[in-house]
N, C-alpha and C positions, 0 to 999 in steps of 0.2 A: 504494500500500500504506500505510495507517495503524498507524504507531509504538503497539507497544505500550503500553500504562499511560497513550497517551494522556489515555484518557477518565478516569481517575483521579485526572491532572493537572487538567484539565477541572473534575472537581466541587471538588479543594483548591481552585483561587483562587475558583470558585465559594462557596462555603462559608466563604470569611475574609474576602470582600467581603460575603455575611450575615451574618456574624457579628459584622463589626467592625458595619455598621450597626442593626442590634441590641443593641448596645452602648449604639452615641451614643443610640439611642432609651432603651435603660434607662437611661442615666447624666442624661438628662434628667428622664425622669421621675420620678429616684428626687433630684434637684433640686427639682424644681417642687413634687411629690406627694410628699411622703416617707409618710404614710399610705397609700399604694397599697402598698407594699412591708410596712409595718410590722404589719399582720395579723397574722402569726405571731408577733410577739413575740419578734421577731431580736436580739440582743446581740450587739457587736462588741465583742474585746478593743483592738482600735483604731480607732479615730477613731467615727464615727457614718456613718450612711445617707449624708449627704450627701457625707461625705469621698468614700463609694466611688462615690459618683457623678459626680463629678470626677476619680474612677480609672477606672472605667466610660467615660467620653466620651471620654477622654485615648487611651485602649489600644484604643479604637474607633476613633480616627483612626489608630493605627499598625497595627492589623490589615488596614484600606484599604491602607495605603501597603504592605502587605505581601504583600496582593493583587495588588494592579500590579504589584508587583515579581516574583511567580509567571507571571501572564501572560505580561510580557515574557520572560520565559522566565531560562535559566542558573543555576550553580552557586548563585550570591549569594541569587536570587530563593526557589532550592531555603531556603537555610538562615534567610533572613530568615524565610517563612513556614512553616518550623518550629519555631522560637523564637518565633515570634508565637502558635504555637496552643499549646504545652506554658506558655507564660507564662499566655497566656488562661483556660487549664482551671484553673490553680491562682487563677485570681483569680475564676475563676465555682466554684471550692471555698470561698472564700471568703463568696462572695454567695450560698449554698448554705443558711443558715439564713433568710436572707428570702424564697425562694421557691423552695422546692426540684426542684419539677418542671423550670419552665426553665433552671435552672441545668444539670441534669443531661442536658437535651436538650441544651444546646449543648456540656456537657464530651465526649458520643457524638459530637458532630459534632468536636469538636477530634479527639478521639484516629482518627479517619475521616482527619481532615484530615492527620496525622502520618503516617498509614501510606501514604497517599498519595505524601507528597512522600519518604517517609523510601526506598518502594521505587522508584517509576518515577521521581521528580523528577532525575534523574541523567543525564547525558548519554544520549544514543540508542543504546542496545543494537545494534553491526552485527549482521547476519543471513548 
């Protein structure tokens, strides 16, 4: 018999190991290319493109480790990568003036990813 919410557990760590990688992928390219991003004629009240790029890669590494930690399964894992995606959504609110479409997809995918862990991420329901 297959544990409820499994498969919703399943798409969270899914979906924070995309998204952290997708990250380190923007946070470089918004490194390397800052013209790739800068089209819209993005304003930051802090730092510039590159800083959030080095925020970007940073929080892309710990959405991974955040990932793993959902896999492996338990309480911790649950809470890590919940606070990993409600941090993440407010920093792609952020990066929301340089390209808003993507931003926007991955803030559906974080708040996906929250209800996820927020309702099945919890010990195994007996029956």
């Amino acid at each position: 018999m297959v544990e409820k919410g499994l498969g919703w557990i399943m798409f969270a760590w899914i979906m924070l190991l995309t998204a952290g990688v997708m990250n380190i992928i923007n946070g470089i390219v918004a490194l390397d290319r800052t013209s790739f991003w800068s089209d819209y004629g993005a304003v930051y009240i802090y730092g510039d493109l590159r800083t959030w790029g080095w925020i970007l890669l940073a929080w892309g590494i710990v959405l991974i480790i955040g990932a793993v930690s959902v896999w492996r399964g338990g309480e911790i894992g649950r809470w890590i990568g919940i606070v990993a995606a409600m941090i993440n959504l407010l920093i792609q609110l952020v990066f929301l003036p340089a390209y808003p479409f993507w931003a926007l997809t991955i803030m559906v995918l974080d708040v996906l990813i929250i209800y996820g862990l927020a309702v099945y991420g919890g010990r195994p329901q007996e029956t």
